[in-house]
N, C-alpha and C positions, 0 to 999 in steps of 0.2 A: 769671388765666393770660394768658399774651403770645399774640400768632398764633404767634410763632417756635415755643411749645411747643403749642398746637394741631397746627399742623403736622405737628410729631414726631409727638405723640399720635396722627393719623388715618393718617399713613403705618404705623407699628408695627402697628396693629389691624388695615389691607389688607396688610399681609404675613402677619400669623399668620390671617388669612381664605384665602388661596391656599395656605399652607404645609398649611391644614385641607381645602380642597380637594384637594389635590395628594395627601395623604396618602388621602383616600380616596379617589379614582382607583385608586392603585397596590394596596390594600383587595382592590377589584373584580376588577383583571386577574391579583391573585393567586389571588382565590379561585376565578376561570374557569379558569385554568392548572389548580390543584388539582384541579377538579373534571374535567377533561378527562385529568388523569392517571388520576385512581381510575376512569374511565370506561375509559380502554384498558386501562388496567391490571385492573381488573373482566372487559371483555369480549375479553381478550388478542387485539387485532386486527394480522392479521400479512399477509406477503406468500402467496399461495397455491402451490403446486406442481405444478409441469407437466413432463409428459415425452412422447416418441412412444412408444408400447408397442407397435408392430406398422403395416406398411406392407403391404397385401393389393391383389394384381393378380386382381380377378374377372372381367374380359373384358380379353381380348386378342387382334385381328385383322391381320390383315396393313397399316391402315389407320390403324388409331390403340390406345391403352391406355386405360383406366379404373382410374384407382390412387383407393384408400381410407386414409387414414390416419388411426390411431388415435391420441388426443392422449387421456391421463389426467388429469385435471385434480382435485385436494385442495385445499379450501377449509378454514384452519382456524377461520375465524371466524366467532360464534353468530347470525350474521345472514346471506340468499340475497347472493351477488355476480353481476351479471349481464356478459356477456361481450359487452364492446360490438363489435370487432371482431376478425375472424381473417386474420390476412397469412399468405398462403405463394408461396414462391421457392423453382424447380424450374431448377436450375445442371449444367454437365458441363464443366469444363472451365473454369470463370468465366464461361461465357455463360449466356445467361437462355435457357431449354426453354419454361418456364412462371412464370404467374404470376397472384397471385389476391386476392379482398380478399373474404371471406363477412361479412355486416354484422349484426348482433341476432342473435349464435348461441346465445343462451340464457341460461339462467343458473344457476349453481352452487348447491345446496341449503346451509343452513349446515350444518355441523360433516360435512360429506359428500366422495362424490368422485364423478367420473361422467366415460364416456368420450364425447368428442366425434370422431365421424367427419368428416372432412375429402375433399371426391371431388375427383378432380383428374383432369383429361383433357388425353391426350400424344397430338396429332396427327403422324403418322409422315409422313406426305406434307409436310408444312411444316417439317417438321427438315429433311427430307431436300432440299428445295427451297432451304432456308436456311444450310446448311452442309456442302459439299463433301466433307468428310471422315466422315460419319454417310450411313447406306448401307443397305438391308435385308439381311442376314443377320451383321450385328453385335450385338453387347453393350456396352451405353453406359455409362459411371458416373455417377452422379450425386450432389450433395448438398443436400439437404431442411430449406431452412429455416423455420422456421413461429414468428409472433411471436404472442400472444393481448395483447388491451389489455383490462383489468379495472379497474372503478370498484370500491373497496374506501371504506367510510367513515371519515372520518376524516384516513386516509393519503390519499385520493382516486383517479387514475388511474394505473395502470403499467401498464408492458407486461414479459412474460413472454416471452423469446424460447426460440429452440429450434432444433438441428441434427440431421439425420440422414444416414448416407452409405449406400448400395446401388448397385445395380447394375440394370439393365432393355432387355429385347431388343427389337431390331428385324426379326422376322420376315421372312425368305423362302419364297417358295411354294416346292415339293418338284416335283421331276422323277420324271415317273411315267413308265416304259415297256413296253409288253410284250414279253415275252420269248418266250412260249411259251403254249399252250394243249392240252391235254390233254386229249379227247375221253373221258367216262367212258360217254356213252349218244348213237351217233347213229340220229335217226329222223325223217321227214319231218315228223312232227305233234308230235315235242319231241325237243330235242335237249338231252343235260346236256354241258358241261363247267366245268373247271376254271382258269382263264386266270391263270397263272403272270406276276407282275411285279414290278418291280424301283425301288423306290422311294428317290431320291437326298437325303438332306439334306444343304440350302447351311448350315446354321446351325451354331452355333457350341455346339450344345446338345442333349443327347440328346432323343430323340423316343418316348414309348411309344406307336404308335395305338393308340387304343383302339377307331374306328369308320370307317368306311372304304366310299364309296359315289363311281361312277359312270356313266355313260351311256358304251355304247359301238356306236360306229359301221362299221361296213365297208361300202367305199366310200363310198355315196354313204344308205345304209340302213343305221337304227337298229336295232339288236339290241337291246338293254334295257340296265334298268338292275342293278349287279352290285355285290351290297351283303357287308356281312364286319365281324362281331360282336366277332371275338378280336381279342384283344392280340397285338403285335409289338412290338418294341422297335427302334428305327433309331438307329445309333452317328451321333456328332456329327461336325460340318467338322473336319476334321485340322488344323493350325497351317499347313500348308504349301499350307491350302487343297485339300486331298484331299476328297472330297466322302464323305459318312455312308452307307452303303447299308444297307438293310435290302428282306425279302423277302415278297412276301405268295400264297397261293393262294385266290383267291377263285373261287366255285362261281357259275357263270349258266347259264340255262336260257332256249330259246327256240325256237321253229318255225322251220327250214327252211325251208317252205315258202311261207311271209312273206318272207322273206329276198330274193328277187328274183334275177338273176341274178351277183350280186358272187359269193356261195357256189362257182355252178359253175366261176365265173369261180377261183378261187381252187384248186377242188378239179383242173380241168383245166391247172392251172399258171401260170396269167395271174396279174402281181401285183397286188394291191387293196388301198388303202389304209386306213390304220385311222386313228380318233381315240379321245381317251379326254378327258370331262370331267367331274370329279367333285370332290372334296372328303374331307381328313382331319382327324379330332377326335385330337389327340393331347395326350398330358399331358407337363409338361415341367416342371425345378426350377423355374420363374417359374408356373405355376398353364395349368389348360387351355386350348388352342388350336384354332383352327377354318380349316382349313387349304385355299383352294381349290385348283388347279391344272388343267393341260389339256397335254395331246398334240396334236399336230397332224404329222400328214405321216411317218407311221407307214407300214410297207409290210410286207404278209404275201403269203406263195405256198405252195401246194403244191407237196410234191416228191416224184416217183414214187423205188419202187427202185430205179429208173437210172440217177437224176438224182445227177452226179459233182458232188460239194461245192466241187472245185479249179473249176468250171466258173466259179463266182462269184468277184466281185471283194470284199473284205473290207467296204469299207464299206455294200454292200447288203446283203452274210452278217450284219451285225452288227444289219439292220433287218427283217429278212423273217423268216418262217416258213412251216412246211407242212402240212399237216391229214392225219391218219390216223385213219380209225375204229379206236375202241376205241384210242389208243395219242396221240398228240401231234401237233402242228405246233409246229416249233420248228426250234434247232439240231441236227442229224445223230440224229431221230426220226423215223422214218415207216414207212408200211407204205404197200402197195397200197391202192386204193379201185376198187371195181365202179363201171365208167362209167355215168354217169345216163341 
C-alpha cells in the first residue's frame, strides 16, 4: 500500500471516530432532555398564583395607619417553593406614600395555599410635611402594588406581581364644646349633673362614638373626669366643608365643696372659664379610631331671673352658660339660687 492510501485510510477511520463520538454526545443531550420532560411532565411544575384578598386598617390615629394585607398565595407544585422576597409600593397620585422590601417570607407548602400578611405603616405627619396638597381631614386614594419573587425548580426564579386600588383617611381631631349643663342633684358633699355637648366632625366620614371620656376644668380647678358608654352617631364634613355635628349628654358627679371659689364665682354671676380634655373611640367605614381633642378658653356664668339676654353681645352668648339648681346653666335656662 502507497503512504498516498495510508493516508486516506487513517483520515476515513478519524472521521467515522468523531462522527461516533458526535453521535453519542447528541445520544446524551437527548436522553437529559427526555428525561427532564418526563420529569416536568411527571411533577407538573408550573407558575404559582397570587392575589390581595383583603387590605385590613387595625390601628389608626391621628399620627400614623397600620394597614395589613392579605396576599393568597397557591402553589401548584409537589414540592415546598420558598419565598425569597416580598416588594410592596404604596402610590396616590403616582407619588411613592410607601415603600418596602420583607426578605425570607417563608415558604409555600407543596400542592397547598396559605395567606401571607404583609404590615405596612403610613406615617401621616410625613405625608403631610411632604406634600401640600394631603392635609388631616381628607380621604386619600391609593394604589397597592405588591410583587412576590419565588424560586420554583426547574423553571427557577419569578416574580409574581400584583395591584390593588382603595382608599385611606387622614384623620382630624373633633371640636368638642359645652353647651349647657343641667344640674340633676345640687349639694355641697356631691353634686350630679348632666353636661350637655356638641361635638363637631372635620372628616370627611361618619363617626359612631362608641366611648367618650374627659377631664374637666373650671377656671383654674379640676372637676373630674366625665366618662359615656353609649353610642352616638356624628354625620360627616359636608362637601362645602359644613362641619358633621353630633350630640352627646354625659353624667359627672363631684363636690362642691372641693371646688374652691370658681363655683360661687360662677353662681354669683362672675364669668369662669372652662376646658375640656379628653378623647373619643369611634368606629368608622375605615375600622376604629381613637380620637384625642381639647377646649381651651371656654367661658360659663350664671344668670339670675333678671338677667336680660339682649344685655349680651352674641359672641359671648354663644360661649357662656348659667347654673340653676335642679334645672340648667346654659342658653335662656335658669332659675333662682339661694345666696351661699
Amino acid at each position: 500500500m502507497s503512504s498516498e492510501e495510508e493516508v486516506r485510510d487513517k483520515g476515513s477511520k478519524s472521521e467515522e471516530k468523531d462522527d461516533g463520538d458526535g453521535g453519542f454526545l447528541d445520544r446524551i443531550g437527548d436522553f437529559v432532555k427526555d428525561v427532564g420532560e418526563k420529569i416536568a411532565e411527571t411533577f407538573s411544575f408550573g407558575k404559582p398564583d397570587a392575589d390581595v384578598t383583603g387590605i385590613n386598617i387595625p390601628h389608626i390615629s391621628m399620627s400614623e395607619a397600620e394597614i395589613v394585607i392579605d396576599v393568597l398565595i397557591k402553589n401548584p407544585n409537589p414540592v415546598p417553593i420558598p419565598l425569597v422576597d416580598i416588594e410592596y409600593l404604596v402610590e396616590s397620585d403616582k407619588r411613592k406614600l410607601v415603600s418596602g422590601t420583607i426578605p425570607d417570607a417563608g415558604t409555600i407548602h407543596a400542592h397547598g395555599s396559605e395567606t401571607v400578611k404583609i404590615p405596612i405603616k403610613l406615617n401621616f405627619n410625613d405625608l403631610c410635611d411632604t406634600f401640600d396638597d394631603i392635609n388631616p381631614g381628607q380621604i386619600i386614594p391609593y394604589l397597592l402594588r405588591v410583587t412576590l419573587l419565588v424560586d420554583i425548580p426547574i423553571i427557577g426564579r419569578i416574580s409574581i406581581p400584583m395591584d390593588k386600588e382603595g382608599e385611606i383617611p387622614i384623620p382630624e381631631k373633633p371640636d368638642v364644646d359645652l353647651e349647657r349643663v343641667k344640674w340633676t342633684h345640687l349639694d355641697l358633699d356631691e353634686t350630679e349633673a348632666v353636661l350637655h355637648l356638641k361635638v363637631e366632625n372635620m372628616n370627611p366620614f361618619k363617626m359612631g362614638i362608641t366611648k367618650f371620656a374627659c377631664d374637666i376644668t373650671f377656671g383654674d380647678v379640676s372637676i373630674g373626669k366625665a366618662t359615656l358608654g353609649e353610642s352616638s352617631m356624628v354625620t360627616e364634613k359636608g362637601p362645602n366643608g359644613e362641619k358633621g355635628i353630633g350630640r352627646l349628654q354625659v353624667p359627672i358627679t363631684f363636690r362642691p365643696k372641693d371646688f374652691g371659689s370658681a363655683l360661687w364665682d360662677m353662681i354669683r354671676g362672675r364669668s369662669t372659664g372652662y376646658a375640656l380634655k379628653g378623647s373619643i373611640d369611634v368606629d368608622t367605614p375605615f375600622g376604629p379610631m381613637h380620637l384625642p381633642f381639647l377646649k381651651e378658653g371656654g367661658k360659663t356664668k350664671f344668670r339670675g331671673e333678671d338677667e336680660d339676654d339682649d344685655d349680651r353681645d352674641d359672641d359671648e352668648y354663644a360661649q357662656r352658660s348659667s347654673i340653676a339648681p335642679g334645672d340648667s346653666f346654659g342658653a335662656g335656662q335658669h332659675e333662682s339660687l339661694p345666696k351661699p
